[in-house]
N, C-alpha and C positions, 0 to 999 in steps of 0.2 A: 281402678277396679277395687271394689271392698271386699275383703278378704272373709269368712266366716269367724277368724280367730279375734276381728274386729270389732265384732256388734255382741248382744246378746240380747235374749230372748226376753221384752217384759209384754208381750201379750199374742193377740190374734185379733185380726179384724171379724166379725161373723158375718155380718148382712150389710145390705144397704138402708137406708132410712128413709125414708119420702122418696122424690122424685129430684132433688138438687144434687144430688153425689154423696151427701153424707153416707158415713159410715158405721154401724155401732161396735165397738170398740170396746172388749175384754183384755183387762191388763193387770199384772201381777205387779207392775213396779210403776208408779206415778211421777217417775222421772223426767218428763219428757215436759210436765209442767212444772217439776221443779227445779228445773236447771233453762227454762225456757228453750225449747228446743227448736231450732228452723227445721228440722226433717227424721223422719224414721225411714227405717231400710222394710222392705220385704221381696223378698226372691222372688224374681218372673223370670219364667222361661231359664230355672236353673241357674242364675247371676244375680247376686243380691245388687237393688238398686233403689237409690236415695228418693222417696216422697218427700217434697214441701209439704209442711202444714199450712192451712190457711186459715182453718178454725179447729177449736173446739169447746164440747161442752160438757161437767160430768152431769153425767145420773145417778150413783152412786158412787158408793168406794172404787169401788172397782169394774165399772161401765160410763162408756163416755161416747158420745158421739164426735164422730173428727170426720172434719171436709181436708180434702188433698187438693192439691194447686193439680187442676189439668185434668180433675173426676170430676164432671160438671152433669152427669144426666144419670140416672137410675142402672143403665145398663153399661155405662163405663164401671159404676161402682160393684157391679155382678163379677166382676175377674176377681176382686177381691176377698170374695165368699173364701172362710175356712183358712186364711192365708194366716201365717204368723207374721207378727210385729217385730222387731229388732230395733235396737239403738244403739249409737257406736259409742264404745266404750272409752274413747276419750272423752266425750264429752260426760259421760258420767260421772270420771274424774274430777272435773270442773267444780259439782257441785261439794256442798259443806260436808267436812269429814262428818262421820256417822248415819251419814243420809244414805247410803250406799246401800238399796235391799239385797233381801237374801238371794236371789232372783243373777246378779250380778257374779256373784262366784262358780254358776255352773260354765262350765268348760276348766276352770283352774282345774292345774295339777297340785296334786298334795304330796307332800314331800314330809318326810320325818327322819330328825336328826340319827337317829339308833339305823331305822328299818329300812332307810332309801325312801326312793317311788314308792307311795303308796296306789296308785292310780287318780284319775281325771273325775270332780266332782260333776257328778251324774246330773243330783236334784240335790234341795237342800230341804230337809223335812221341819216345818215348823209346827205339826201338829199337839208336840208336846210341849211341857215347858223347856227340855232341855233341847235346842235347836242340833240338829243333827246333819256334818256332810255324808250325802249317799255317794259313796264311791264307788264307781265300777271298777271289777277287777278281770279282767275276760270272763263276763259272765256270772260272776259273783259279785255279793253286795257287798260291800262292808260301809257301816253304821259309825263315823269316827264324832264326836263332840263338839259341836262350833264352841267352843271355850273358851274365851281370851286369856287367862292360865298356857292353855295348851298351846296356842300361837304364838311363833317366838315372832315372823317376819311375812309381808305380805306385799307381794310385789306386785302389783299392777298392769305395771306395761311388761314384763312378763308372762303374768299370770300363772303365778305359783303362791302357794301359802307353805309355808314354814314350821312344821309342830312339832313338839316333843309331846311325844303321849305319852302317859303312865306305864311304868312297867305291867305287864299282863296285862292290857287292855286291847292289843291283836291276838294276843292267847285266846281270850274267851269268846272271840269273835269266829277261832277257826273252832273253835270245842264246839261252836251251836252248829257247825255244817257235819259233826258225827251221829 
């Protein structure tokens, strides 16, 4: 059985495509073709469970169509409306150090050498130049710096990141919740 602390989130399937089973296919992380991947996971019926690929094709950066081994008609592929994508994070491992998107570290916990637990990275914001983990903290945000300075260690099959952060840099974080 695949575990959820297994897999992670690089996209969602949205609709189906013609009348062959394809699928059109939104993804945050293009892993799956760059580590060539035999299968992605998506949850049915509450249990994440393994899809073969049998094709795919992109349309963009980030839209693709993908046939499943065993969605062969229009309304097999109708279950899959809305469903999110997942891929197991060994095999992501697999691929060339630095290929690993940002997409990949949500679920880590963050850990800092001073402060302890920091909490479980939420999202990771890449809107700015300065890449940003969103941490949840029971309900609150906090905004830490993906900064390799600030990363001492990064464990993988754990799934923990390691940082010493600057002194006052959770200071100012709890000053903007006054």
């Amino acid at each position: 059985m695949i575990r959820p602390e297994e897999v992670y989130k690089i996209g969602m399937f949205n609709k189906p495509h013609g009348i062959g089973g394809e699928l059109q296919f939104t993804f945050t992380d293009d892993i799956f073709d760059r580590v060539e991947a035999e299968y992605v996971v998506c949850p049915m019926d509450g249990i994440l469970v393994p899809f073969f690929i049998e094709a795919y094709r992109f349309r963009s950066d980030t839209t693709a169509l993908m046939k499943l081994e065993g969605v062969d008609t229009q309304e097999q592929a109708r279950q899959f409306i809305n469903t999110p994508v997942y891929f197991p994070v060994k095999h992501a491992e697999e691929g060339e150090p630095g290929e690993l998107s940002w997409d990949f570290f949500v679920g880590f916990r963050l850990e800092d050498t001073v402060h302890g637990h920091l909490g479980e990275v939420a999202d990771v914001d890449t809107s700015t130049p300065n890449t940003l983990f969103v941490i949840d903290r029971g309900g609150n945000e906090l905004l830490v710096p993906a900064r390799e300075e600030f990363i001492l260690d990064m464990d993988t099959k754990h799934r923990v990141i390691t940082v010493r952060l600057p002194e006052g840099l959770l200071d100012l974080d709890d000053a903007e919740e006054i």
